[in-house]
N, C-alpha and C positions, 0 to 999 in steps of 0.2 A: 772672761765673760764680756761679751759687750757692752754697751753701757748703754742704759735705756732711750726711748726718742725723748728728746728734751721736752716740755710744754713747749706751747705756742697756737698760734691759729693758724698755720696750715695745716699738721696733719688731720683735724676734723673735716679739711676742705676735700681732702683729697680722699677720705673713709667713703664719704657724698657724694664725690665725682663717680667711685668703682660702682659705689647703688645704686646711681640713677645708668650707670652703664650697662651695668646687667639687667636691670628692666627693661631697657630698650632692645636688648639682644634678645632677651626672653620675650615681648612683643614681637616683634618682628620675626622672628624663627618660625618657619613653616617646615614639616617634616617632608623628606627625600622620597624624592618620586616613586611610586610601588610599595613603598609604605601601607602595609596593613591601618586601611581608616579608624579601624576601631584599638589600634593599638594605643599604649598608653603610655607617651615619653613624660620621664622625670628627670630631673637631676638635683641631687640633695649637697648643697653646700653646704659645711659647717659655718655658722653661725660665729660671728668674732667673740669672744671671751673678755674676760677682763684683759686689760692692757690689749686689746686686739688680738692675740694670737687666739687661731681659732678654739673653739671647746672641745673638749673630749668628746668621739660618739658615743649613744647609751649602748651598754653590752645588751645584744638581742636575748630575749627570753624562751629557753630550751623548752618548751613543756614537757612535763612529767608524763610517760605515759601510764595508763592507770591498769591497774593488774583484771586479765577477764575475770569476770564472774563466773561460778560454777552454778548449776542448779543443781537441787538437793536427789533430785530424780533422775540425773541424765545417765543414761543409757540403760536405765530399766525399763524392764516391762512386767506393767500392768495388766491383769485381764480381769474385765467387768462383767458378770454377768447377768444380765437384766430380767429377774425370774417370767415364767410364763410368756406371753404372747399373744396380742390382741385375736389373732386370726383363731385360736385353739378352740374357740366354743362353735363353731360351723366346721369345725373337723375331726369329728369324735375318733372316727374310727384310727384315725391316722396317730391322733397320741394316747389312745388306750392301747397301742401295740405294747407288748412287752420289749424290753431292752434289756442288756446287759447292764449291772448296777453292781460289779463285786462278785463275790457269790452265789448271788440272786438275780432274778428279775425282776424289773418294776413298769411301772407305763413309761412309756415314751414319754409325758410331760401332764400334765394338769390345767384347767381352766385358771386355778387361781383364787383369791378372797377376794369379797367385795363390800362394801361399806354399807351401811342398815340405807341411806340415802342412794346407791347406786357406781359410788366410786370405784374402778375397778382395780383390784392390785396390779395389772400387770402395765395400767396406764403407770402407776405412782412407780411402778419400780422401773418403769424407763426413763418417766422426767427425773427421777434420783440419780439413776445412772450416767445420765448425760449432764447433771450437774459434775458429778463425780470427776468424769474424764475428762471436761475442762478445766478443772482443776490441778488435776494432776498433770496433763501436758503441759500446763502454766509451771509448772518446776520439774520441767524436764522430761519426762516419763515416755514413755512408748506405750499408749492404751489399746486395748484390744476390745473390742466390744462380742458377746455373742450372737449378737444381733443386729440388725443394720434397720431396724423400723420395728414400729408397734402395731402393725398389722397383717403379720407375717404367720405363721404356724409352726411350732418348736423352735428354736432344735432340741431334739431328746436329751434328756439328760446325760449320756453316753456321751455324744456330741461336743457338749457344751465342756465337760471335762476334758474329752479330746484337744479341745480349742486353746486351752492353758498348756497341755500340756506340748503341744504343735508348736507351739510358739515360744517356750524354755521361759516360762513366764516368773519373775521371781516371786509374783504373789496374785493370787486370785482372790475375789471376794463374789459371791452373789449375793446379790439384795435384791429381799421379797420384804412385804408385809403379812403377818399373820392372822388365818380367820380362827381366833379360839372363841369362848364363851366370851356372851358381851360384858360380864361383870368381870373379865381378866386385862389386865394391860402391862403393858412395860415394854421394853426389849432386853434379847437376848442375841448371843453368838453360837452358832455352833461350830463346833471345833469334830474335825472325826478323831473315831474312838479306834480303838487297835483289832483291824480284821486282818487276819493272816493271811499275809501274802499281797496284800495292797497297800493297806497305809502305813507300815512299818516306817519306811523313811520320808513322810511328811509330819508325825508325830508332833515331835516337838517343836519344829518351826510353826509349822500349824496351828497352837497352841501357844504360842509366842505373838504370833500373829493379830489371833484372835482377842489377848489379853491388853494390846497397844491397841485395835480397835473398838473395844469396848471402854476405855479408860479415854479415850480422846473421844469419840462418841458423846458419854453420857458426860463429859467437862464443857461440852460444845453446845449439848441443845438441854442439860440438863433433865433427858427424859428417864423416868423410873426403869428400876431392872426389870425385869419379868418378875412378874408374881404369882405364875402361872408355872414356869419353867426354868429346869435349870438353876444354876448357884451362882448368886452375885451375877448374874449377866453373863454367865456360861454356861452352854447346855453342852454334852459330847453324845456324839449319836453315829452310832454303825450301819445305820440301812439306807444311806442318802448315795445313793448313786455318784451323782456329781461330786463327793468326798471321799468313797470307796476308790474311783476310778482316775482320782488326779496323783499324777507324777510331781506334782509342786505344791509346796504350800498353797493351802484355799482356806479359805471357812464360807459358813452364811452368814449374811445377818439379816432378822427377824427386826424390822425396824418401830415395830407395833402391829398390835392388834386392830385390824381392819374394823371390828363389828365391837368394839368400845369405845362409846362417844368422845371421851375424853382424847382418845390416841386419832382417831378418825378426825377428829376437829384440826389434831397437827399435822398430819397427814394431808390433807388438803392444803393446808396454810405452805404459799410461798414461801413465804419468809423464813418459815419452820422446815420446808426444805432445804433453803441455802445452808442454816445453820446444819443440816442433818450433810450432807454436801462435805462440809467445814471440815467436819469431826470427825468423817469416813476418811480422806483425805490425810487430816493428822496422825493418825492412824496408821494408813498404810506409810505413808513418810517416815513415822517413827520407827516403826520394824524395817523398812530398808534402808534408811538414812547413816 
């Protein structure tokens, strides 16, 4: 092994001559002609160490990359159906037509309920619905709407089942508000009931469905079941078109009684939308998730 540089006062002399040498070279240094102006010349010398041999460089840091995210919704789809139609009360004749509904016939669609003040249901179940589907796009989802505005006319109930089912939807929901007696309120689900030849194989999804959205629902905005209809926030009902005639699981929900002050009070209430919004959402999350 060598034997170290002795003490003394030159080698400090001579550490100070190469520093003040390299500053002058680093001054003076202009970059070579055709040199991109905005290029960026460096040069990194290690630093002297103890006893002067230079220091180790730091080992560069690898970042970790971090694992994608999945959303809890991605590559389903959703279909929303926003009941009634602002346009439907200047066009009588057109959704009194009969349609196919199952078995039966029914109208083409309905005006709708409205609040003892003038609210109308089909305004409330389109600002619900468009709460709805940004939410559910917010984790993933593929939303369908059956309507593209609130001043439109239908589409028939035929249609609007058509619409899930055109699109291999994994779940449907249409949201209305209900006009019953004003001394009745809550909300309910309806879930379809077994017609032969249509609902056979949406049955039990359908009712699975319906059980995750009414249990996240009413943990969400806290509103009562129906007291009007229905068990525990299940109603099953055979003559609904839009559930005779879907190929996928669907249900309704009945989000309140339009003409009970107490439901109409939350019904108007933003706020009491968002959280109604929340609940719909967990819901359908919960059954596809």
């Amino acid at each position: 092994m060598p034997a170290p540089h002795p003490p003394g006062p030159h080698r400090p002399v001579r550490l100070l001559a190469a520093s003040v040498g390299l500053l002058l070279v680093s001054a003076c240094w202009s970059p070579p002609s055709g040199a991109r102006p905005d290029a960026e010349v460096t040069a990194t010398l290690p630093l002297p160490g103890p006893g002067g041999d230079p220091a180790p460089e730091a080992p560069s840091a690898v970042p970790t990359p971090s694992p994608t995210a999945t959303l809890p919704l991605e590559g389903r789809t959703v279909v929303v159906d926003p009941g009634h139609n602002g346009g439907n009360a200047d066009a009588p004749e057109e959704i009194s037509r009969p349609v196919p509904a199952g078995p039966d016939t029914k109208e083409c669609d309905t005006v709708g309920a409205r609040s003892a003040d003038g609210y109308p249901e089909h305004e409330f179940n389109w600002e619900l619905s468009l709460l709805v589907r940004d939410r559910l796009e917010a984790a993933g989802a593929t939303v369908v709407l059956t309507r593209d505005s609130d001043d439109g006319v239908g589409p028939c109930i035929d249609e609007r089942a058509a619409i899930g089912n055109e699109a291999g939807a994994d779940a449907a929901v249409s949201i209305h508000a209900d006009g019953a007696a004003p001394d009745s309120r809550g909300f309910h689900v309806i879930v379809p009931g077994e017609v032969s030849g249509f609902t056979e194989p949406i049955l039990e999804p359908s009712y699975e469905l319906g059980e995750a959205l009414r249990d996240e629902f009413h943990a969400a905005t806290d509103h009562p079941y129906s007291d009007y209809l229905g068990e525990e926030g299940i109603d099953v009902r055979t003559d609904l078109g839009g559930l005779n005639l879907s190929t996928v699981p669907k249900v309704f929900l009945e989000v309140g009684n339009m003409r009970n002050p107490d439901d109409a009070e939350r019904l108007r209430d933003p706020e009491w939308r968002a959280l109604a919004a929340d609940g719909i959402a967990a819901g359908l999350t919960r059954f596809l998730d």
